[in-house]
Wavefront OBJ file of the C-alpha trace (Angstrom):
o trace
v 115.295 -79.366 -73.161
v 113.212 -76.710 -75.826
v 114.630 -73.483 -75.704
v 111.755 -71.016 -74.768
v 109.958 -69.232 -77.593
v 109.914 -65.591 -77.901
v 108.207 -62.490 -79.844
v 109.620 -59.905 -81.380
v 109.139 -56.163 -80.153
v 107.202 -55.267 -82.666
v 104.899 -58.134 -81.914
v 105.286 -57.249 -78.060
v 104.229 -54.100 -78.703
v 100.985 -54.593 -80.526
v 99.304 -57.400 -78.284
v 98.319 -55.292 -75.436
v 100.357 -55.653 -72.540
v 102.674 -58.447 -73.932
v 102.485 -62.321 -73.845
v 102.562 -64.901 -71.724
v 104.522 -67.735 -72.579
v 105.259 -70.848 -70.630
v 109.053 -71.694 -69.797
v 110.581 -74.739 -69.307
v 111.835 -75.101 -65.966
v 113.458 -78.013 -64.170
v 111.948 -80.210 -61.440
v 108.685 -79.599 -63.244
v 108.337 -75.659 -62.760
v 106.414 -73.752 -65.083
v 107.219 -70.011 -65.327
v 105.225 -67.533 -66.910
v 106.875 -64.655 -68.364
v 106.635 -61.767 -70.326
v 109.354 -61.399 -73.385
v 110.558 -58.425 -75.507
v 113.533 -58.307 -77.785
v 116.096 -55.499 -77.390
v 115.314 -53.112 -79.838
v 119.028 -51.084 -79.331
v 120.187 -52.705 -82.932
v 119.289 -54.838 -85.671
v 119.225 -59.103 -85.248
v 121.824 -59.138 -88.095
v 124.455 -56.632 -86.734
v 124.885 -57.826 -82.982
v 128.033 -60.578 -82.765
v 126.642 -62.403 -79.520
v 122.820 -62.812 -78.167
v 121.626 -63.945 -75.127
v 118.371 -64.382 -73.117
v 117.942 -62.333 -69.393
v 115.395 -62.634 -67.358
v 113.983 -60.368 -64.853
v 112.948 -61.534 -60.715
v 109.737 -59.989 -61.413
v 107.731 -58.457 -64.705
v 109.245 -55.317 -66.977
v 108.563 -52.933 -64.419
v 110.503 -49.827 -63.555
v 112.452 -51.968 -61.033
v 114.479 -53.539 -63.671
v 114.631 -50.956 -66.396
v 118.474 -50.766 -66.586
v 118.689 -53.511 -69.150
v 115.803 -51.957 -71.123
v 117.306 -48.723 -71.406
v 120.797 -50.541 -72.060
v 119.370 -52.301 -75.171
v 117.250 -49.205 -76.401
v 119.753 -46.381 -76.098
v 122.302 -49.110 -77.885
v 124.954 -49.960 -75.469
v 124.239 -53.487 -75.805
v 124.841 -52.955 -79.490
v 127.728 -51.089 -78.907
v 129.064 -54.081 -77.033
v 128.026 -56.368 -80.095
v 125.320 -57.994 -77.785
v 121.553 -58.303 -78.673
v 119.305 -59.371 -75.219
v 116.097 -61.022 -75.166
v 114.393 -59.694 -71.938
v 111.851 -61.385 -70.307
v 109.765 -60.643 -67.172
v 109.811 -63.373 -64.138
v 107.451 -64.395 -61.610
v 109.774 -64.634 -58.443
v 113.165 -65.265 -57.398
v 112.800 -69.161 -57.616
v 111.832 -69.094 -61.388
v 114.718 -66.716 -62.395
v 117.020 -69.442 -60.229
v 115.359 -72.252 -62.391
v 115.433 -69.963 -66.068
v 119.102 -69.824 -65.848
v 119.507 -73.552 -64.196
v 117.521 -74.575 -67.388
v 119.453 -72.856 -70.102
v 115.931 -71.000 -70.370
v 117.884 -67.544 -69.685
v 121.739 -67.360 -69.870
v 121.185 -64.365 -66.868
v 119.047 -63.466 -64.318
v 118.106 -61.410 -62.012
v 117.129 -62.535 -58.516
v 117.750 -61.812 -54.621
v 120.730 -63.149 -52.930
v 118.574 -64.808 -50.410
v 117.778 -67.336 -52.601
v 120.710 -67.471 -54.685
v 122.745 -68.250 -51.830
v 120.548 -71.527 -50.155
v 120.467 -72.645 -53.902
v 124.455 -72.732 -54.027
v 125.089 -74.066 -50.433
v 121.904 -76.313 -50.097
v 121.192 -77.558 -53.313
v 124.642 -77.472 -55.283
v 122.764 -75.169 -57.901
v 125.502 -74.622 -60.695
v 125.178 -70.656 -60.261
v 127.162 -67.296 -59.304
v 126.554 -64.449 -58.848
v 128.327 -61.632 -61.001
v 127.326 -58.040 -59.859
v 125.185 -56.170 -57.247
v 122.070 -54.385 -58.426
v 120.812 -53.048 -55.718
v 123.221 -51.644 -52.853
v 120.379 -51.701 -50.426
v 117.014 -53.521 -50.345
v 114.061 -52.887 -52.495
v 111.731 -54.225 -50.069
v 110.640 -52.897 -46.760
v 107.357 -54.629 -44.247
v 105.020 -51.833 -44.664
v 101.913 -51.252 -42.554
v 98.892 -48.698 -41.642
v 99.599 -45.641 -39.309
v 96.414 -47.004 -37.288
v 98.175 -50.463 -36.617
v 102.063 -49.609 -36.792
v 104.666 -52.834 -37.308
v 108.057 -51.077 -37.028
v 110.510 -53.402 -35.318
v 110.443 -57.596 -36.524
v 109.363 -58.703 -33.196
v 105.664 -57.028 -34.100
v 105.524 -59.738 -36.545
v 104.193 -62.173 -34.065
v 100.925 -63.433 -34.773
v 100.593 -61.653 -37.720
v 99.323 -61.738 -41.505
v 102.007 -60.374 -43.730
v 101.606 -60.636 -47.802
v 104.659 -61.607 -49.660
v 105.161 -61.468 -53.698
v 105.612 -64.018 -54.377
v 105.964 -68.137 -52.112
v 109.153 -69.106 -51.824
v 110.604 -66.385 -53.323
v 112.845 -63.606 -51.658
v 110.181 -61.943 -49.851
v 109.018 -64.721 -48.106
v 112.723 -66.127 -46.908
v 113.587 -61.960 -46.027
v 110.373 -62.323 -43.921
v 112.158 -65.631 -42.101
v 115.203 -63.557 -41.635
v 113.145 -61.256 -39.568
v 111.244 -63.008 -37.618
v 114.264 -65.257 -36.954
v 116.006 -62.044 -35.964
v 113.753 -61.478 -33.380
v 114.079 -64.822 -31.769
v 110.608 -66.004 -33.509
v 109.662 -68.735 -35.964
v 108.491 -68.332 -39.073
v 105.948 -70.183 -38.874
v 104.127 -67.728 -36.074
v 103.258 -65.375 -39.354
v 100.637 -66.186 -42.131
v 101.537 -65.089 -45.838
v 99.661 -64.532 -48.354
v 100.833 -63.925 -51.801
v 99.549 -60.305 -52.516
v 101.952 -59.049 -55.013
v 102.948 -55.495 -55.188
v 101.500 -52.111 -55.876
v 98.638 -50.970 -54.246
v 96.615 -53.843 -54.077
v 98.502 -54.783 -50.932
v 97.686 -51.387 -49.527
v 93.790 -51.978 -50.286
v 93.964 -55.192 -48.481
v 95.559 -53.685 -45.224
v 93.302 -51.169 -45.124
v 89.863 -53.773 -45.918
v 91.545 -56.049 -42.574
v 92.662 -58.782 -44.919
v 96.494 -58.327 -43.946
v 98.008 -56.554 -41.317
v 100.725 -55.966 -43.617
v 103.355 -56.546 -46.396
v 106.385 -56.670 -48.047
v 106.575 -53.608 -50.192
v 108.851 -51.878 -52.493
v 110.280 -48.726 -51.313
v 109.732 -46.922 -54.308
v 105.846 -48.660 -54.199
v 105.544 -47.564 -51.151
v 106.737 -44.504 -51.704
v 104.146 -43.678 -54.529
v 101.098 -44.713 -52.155
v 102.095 -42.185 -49.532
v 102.160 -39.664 -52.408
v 98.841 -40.526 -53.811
v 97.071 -41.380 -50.576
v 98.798 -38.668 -48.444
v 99.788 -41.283 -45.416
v 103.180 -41.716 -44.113
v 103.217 -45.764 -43.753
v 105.620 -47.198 -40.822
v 108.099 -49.517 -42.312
v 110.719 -51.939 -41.106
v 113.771 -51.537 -42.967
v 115.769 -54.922 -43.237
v 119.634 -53.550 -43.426
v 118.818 -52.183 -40.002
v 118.196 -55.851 -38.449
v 119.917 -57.918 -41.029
v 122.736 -58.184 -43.734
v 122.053 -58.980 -46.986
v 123.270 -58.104 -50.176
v 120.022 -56.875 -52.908
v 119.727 -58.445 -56.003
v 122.008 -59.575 -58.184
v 122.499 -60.987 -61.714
v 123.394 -64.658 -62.029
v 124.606 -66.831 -64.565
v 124.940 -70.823 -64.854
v 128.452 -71.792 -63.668
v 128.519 -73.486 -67.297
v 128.837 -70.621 -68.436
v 131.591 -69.441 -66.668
v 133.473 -72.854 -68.025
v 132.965 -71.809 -71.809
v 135.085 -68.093 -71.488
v 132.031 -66.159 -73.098
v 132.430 -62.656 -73.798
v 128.661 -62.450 -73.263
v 128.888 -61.579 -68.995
v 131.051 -58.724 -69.981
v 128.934 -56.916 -72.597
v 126.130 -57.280 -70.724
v 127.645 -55.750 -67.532
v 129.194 -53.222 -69.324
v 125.899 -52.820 -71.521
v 124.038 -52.554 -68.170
v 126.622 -49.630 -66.542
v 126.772 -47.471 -69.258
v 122.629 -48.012 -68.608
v 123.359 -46.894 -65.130
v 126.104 -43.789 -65.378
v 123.318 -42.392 -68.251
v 120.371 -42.538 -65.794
v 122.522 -40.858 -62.706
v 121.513 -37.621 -64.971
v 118.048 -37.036 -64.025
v 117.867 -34.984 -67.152
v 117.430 -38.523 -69.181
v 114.756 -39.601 -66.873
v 111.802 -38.762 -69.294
v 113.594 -41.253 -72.305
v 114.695 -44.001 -69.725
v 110.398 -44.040 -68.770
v 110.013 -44.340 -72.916
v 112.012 -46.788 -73.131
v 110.320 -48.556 -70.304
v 107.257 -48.150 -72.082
v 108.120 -50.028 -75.234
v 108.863 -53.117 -73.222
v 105.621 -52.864 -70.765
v 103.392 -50.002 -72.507
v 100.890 -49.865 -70.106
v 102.802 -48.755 -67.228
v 101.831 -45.568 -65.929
v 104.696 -42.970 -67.195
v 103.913 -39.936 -64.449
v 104.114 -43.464 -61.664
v 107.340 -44.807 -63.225
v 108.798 -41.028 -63.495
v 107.993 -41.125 -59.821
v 109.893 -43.942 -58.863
v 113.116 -43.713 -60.984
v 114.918 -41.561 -59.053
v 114.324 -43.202 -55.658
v 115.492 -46.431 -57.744
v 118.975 -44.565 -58.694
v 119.675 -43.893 -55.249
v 119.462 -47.644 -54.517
v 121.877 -48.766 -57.052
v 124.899 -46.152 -55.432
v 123.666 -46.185 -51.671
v 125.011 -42.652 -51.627
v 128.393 -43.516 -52.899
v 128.655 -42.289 -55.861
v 129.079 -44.062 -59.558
v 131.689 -46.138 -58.303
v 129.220 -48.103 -56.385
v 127.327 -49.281 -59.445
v 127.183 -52.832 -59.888
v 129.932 -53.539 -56.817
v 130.366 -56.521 -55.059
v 130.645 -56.095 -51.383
v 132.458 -59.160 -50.543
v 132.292 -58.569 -47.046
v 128.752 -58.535 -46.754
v 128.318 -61.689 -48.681
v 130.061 -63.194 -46.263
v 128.307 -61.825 -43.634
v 125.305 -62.831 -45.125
v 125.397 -66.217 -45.976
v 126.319 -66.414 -41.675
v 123.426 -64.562 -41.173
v 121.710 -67.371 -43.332
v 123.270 -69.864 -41.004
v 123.069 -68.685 -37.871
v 118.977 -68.696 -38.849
v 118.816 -72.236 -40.082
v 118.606 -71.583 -43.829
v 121.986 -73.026 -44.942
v 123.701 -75.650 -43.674
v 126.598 -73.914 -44.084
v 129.170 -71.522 -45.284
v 131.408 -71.733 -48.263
v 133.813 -69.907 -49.971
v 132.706 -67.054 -51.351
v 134.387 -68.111 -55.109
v 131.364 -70.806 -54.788
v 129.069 -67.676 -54.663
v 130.714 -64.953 -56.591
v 132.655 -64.458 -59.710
v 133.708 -61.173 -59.470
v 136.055 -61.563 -62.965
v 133.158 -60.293 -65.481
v 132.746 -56.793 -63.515
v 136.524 -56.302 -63.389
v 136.790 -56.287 -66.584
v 134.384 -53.763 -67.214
v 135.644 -51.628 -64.413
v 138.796 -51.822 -65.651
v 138.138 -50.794 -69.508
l 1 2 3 4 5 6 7 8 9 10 11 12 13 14 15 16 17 18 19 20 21 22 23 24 25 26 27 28 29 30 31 32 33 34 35 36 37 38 39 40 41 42 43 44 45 46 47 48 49 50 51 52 53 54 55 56 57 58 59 60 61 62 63 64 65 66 67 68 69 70 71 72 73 74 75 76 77 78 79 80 81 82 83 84 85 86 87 88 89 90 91 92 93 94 95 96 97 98 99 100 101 102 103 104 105 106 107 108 109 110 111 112 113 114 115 116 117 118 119 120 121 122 123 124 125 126 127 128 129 130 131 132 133 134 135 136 137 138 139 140 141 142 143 144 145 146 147 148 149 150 151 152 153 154 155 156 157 158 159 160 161 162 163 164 165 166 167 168 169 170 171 172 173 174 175 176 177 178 179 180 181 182 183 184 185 186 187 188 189 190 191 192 193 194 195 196 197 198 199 200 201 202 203 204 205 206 207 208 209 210 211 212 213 214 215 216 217 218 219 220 221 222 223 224 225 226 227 228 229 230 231 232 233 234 235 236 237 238 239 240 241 242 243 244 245 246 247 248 249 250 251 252 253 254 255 256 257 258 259 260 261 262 263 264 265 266 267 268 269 270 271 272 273 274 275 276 277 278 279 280 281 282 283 284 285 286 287 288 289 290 291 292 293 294 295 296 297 298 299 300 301 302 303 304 305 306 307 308 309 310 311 312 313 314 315 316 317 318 319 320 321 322 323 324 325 326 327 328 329 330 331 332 333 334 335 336 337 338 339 340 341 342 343 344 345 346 347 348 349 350 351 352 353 354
């Protein structure tokens, strides 16, 4: 299978906004993605490359590799990354089945069905997120606050198929309804969701915290939420890599991880804030600064949970497990495994343990 094409920064940076290019993808799936080459050292210096691709675009969400490769701890690690921007959960899962991306970043959600259903040749090597991104938002005027208010509802997702739309299963099936008793349409995220809610087009969505967040700022509304750790367990995103991988002893997990932490520890200093949003900006330069200034520290505190640095990254073994009986118990795997068929927690040990 062709190996992806991909542009340089420099290139990136003068088309406006970036470029799409069309990925390879198995079963058929076309992926469109935005890509950007780590500008942290020069090609001929860095030992190792590899290709990463985000769940979802270059947005502030997934800025810890950016800043990674542009303050130079990839190339401190002898690693250069090609960073690319996804379109969903399922097209990260297929970038990395592929050989399109060597990692990935995508929801557990899906990572897990694709181990246990589908035999997908993946793991998962480190926690992102220690809580969810995503929350069901709604108006003040038309409240949805607990999962059994889905019923009979319209509720945009980000993306089909992707994590939204199975964490919306998880919810309803929490509440002793079928999924099926809630249309969803793909709205993606921002405020463009909001807009809708407000026209009567949705009665509400899956949003980003730190989205949501920024709309009750600007619009001066407090939006009722429902907040998925409080009716299910689920680890938040994740990198992956193709089991493959994990057969060849590459150093390349490892630098990236530890690339990606010293990313993280830099950032817990709010003080380095203003050049973590610049070096957003030279992967996606038309994001707004002042909105992704906004949402970066809300974003820290996901990645800790309120425990401190030692949280970054970790692997909460228990909750895997309690997740993929979660998934069971709901009908969405048939089911459990080992959790050394989902996680490979060797890479991030090693890093930890420098």
């Amino acid at each position: 299978m062709n190996e992806p094409s991909t542009i340089s920064r420099r290139t990136f940076l003068r088309r406006a906004g970036g470029t799409a290019l069309l990925l390879p993808m198995s079963s058929g799936a076309l992926g469109t993605v935005l890509s950007a080459c780590s500008g942290g050292a020069p090609q001929e210096t860095a030992e190792l490359s590899t290709a990463y691709m985000t769940a979802l675009g270059l947005g502030t969400n997934f800025l810890e590799v950016m800043v990674a490769a542009e303050r130079g701890f990839f190339a401190d690690e002898g690693l250069e990354v090609d960073i690319m921007g996804g379109q969903g959960s399922g097209p990260a899962i297929q970038s990395v089945l592929a050989r399109s991306a060597e990692l990935a970043r995508t929801d557990p959600i899906n990572s897990i069905p694709a181990v246990i259903n589908e035999g997908a040749e993946l793991t998962n090597i480190a926690t992102v997120q220690q809580v969810s991104p995503f929350e069901i938002a709604s108006l003040p005027e038309a409240p949805i606050t607990d999962p059994a208010d889905l019923d009979g509802k319209t509720i945009g997702i980000v993306s089909a198929g992707g994590g939204t739309d199975t964490l919306l299963d998880l919810l309803l099936i929490s509440a002793g309804l079928t999924p099926d008793t809630v249309s969803r349409p793909v709205v993606g995220v921002g405020f463009a969701p909001y807009e809708l809610a407000r026209n009567g087009e949705i009665d509400g969505w899956v949003a980003q915290s730190t989205a949501r967040a920024l709309i009750e700022r600007e619009e001066s509304v407090q939006l009722p939420v429902i907040l998925p750790n409080d009716h299910v367990s689920l680890p938040s995103s994740s990198y992956i890599l193709s089991r493959q991988q994990t057969d060849v002893d590459s150093e390349v997990p490892v630098r990236f991880l530890a690339g990606v932490l010293r990313a993280m520890e830099w950032m817990l200093d709010e003080s380095n804030h203003e050049q973590a949003v610049a070096d957003l900006r030279v992967y996606n330069p038309d994001i707004d600064p002042e909105q992704a200034a906004f949402e970066l520290p809300l974003l820290v505190e996901s990645w800790t949970a309120g425990r401190g640095a030692d949280a970054l990254l970790e692997l909460d073994t228990d909750e895997w497990d309690q997740a993929q009986a979660g998934l069971q118990g709901a009908g969405l795997v048939e089911t459990t495994v080992d959790l050394d068929q989902l996680l490979d927690t060797r890479y991030l040990d090693q890093v930890k343990g420098r």
